[in-house]
C-alpha positions as CSV (number, residue, x, y, z in Angstrom):
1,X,68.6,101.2,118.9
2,X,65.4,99.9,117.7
3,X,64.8,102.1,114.7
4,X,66.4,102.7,111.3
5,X,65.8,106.5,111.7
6,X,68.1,106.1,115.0
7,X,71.0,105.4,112.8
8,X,73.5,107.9,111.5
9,X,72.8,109.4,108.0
10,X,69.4,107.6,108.1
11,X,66.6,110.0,107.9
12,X,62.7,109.7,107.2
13,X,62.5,108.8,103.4
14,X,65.8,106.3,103.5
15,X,64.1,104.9,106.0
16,X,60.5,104.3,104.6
17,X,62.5,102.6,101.7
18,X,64.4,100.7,103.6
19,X,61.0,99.3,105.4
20,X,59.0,99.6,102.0
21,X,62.1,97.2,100.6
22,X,62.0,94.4,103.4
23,X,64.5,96.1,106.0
24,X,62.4,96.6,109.6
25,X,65.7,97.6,111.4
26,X,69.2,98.1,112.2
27,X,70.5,94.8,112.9
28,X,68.5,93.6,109.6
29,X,70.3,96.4,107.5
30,X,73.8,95.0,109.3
31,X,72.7,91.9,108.6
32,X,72.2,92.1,104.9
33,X,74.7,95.2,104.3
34,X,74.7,98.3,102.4
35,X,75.4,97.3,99.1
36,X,72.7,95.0,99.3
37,X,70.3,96.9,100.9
38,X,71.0,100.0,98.6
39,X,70.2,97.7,95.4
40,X,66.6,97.1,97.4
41,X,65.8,100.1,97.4
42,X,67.7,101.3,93.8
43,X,66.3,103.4,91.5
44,X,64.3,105.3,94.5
45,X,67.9,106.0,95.9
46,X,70.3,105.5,93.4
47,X,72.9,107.7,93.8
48,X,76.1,107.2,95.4
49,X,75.9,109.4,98.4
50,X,72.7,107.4,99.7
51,X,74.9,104.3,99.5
52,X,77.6,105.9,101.6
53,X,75.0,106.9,104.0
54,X,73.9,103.2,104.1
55,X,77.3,102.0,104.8
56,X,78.1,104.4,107.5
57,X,74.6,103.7,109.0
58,X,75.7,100.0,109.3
59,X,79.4,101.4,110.8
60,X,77.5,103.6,112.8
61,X,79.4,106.4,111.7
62,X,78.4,110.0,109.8
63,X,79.0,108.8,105.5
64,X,81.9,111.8,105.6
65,X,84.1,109.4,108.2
66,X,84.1,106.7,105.7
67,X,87.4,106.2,104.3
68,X,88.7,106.8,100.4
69,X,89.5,103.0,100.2
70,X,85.9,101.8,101.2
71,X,84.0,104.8,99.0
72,X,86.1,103.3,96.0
73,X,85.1,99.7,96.9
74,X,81.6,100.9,97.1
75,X,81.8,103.0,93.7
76,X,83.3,99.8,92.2
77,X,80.3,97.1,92.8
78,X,77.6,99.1,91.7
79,X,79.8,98.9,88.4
80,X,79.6,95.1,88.5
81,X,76.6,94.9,87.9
């Protein structure tokens, strides 16, 4: 996989701002996470269901595998902030 767009849950517009914020591919966006890469590209994509789709996309798994424990950790550091 060579592409964002190859990744699950990652279609054309999350992927232009992941490239527009800095992230030219899938091992970069594994590299530097979700969380992170969600704030890069915050307040274009700001709601929770793009970050899901982040983390799953660095899992390589759909967002509606990911797990009630990890959605909850998610929710809870974009409250740290």
């Amino acid at each position: 996989m060579t592409d964002l767009i190859d990744l699950p849950n990652i279609g054309p517009r999350l992927a232009s701002a992941l490239t527009r914020a800095g992230i030219s591919g899938p091992e970069e966006l594994r590299v530097i996470g979700s969380l992170e890469a969600w704030w890069r590209i915050h307040p274009t994509f700001d709601c929770m269901h793009s970050l899901y789709a982040l983390e799953g996309a660095v899992r390589g798994i759909p967002k509606l595998d990911l797990d009630r424990a990890t959605r909850e950790q998610l929710k809870k550091a974009t409250q740290l902030v």
